[in-house]
Every structure is written in C-alpha cells, then in structure tokens.
C-alpha positions in Angstrom: 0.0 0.0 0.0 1.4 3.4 -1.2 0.8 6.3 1.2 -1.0 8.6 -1.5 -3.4 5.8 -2.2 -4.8 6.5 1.4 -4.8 10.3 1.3 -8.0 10.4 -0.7 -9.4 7.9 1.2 -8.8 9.5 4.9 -9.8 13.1 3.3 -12.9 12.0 2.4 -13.6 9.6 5.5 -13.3 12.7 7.6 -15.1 15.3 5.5 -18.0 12.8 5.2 -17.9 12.0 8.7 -18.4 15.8 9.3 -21.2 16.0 6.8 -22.7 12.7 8.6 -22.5 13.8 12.2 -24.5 17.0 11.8 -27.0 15.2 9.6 -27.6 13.2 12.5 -28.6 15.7 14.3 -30.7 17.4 12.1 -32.6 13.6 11.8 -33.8 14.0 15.2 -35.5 17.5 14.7 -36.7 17.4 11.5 -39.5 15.3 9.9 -39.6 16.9 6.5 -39.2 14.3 3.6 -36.6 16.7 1.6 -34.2 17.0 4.7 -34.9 13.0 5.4 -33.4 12.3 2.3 -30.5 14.6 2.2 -29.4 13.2 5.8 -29.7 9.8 4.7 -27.8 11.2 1.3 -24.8 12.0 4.1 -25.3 8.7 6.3 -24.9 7.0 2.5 -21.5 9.1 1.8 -20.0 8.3 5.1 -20.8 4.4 5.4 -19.5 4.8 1.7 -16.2 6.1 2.9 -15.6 3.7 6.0 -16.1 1.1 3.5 -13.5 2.0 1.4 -11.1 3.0 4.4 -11.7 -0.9 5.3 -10.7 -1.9 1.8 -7.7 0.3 2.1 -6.5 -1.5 5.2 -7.6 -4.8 4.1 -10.3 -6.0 6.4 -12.9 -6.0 3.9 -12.8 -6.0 0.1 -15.2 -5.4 -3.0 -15.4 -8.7 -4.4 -18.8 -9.7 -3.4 -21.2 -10.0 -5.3 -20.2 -9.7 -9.0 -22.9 -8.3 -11.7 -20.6 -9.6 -14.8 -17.5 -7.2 -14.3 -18.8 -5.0 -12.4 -18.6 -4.8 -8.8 -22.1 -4.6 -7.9 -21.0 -3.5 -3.7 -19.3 -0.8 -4.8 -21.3 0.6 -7.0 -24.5 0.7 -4.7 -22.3 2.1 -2.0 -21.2 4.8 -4.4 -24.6 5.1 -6.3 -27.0 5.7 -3.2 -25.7 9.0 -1.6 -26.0 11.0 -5.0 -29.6 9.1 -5.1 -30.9 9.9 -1.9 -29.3 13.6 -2.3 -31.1 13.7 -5.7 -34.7 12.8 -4.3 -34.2 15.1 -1.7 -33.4 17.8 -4.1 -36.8 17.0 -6.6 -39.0 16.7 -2.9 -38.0 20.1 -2.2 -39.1 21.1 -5.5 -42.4 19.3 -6.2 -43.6 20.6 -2.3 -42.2 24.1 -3.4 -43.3 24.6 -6.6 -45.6 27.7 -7.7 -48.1 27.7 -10.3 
C-alpha cells in the first residue's frame, strides 16, 4: 500500500464524517421528507467512505457479489448517496413549486 493511495481515502472519510454527524442531528428534529433524504444522502457518503477506508487496510474487500464485471457493492455504495441527495433535491421542489 502506497501512502498517496490513502490520502484520498482519509480526506474524504473525515469530510464525510463531518457532513454525517451534523445530519444526524438534524434527523432527530426534522420530519420533512426533503431533509430525510438529504441526511440519509450524508449517512450513504459516510458508510461509503468507511467502506472504502476498510478496503484500504484490508479487512474488507469489494469482491462480493459480482454483476458480470462490475462490482455490484461498490457501485451501490457509491450510487446511493448522490440518489438519496437527488430525491431530496426534486422533494424540495415538487412541495415548493408555484403555479
């Protein structure tokens, strides 16, 4: 393992962990389905990133479940934060829209 492979990977662990913890927080005061959705958008990007830190050290690895060549963990881990962030986004906007 090359040090400037896990740069990236630790940046982002603790960026995402300090989108995540906040989000948290806002969970537990908010019931709005727009700010549901964007928290569980940050839960997604941190869980993504331990995941990855855990494949950097070795404990874990991507190798699954397999669609063809494509690593189907890895891209649900990756795919559901912009998701959830997404329908959060377009709930805002159908709730908010003026005719």
């Amino acid at each position: 393992m090359n040090d400037f492979e896990a740069i990236p990977v630790i940046v982002r662990m603790v960026c995402s962990f300090l989108a995540a913890f906040p989000a948290i927080a806002i969970w537990s005061r908010t019931r709005d389905a727009a700010w549901m959705l964007v928290v569980l958008g940050a839960i997604f990007f941190f869980i993504d990133a331990l995941y990855s830190t855990l494949v950097l050290i070795g404990l874990s690895t991507y190798e699954l479940p397999f669609l063809q060549n494509l690593p189907l963990l890895q891209s649900i881990l990756s795919g559901l934060p912009y998701l959830f962030l997404a329908l959060g986004f377009l709930v805002f906007l159908i709730r908010n829209r003026r005719y």
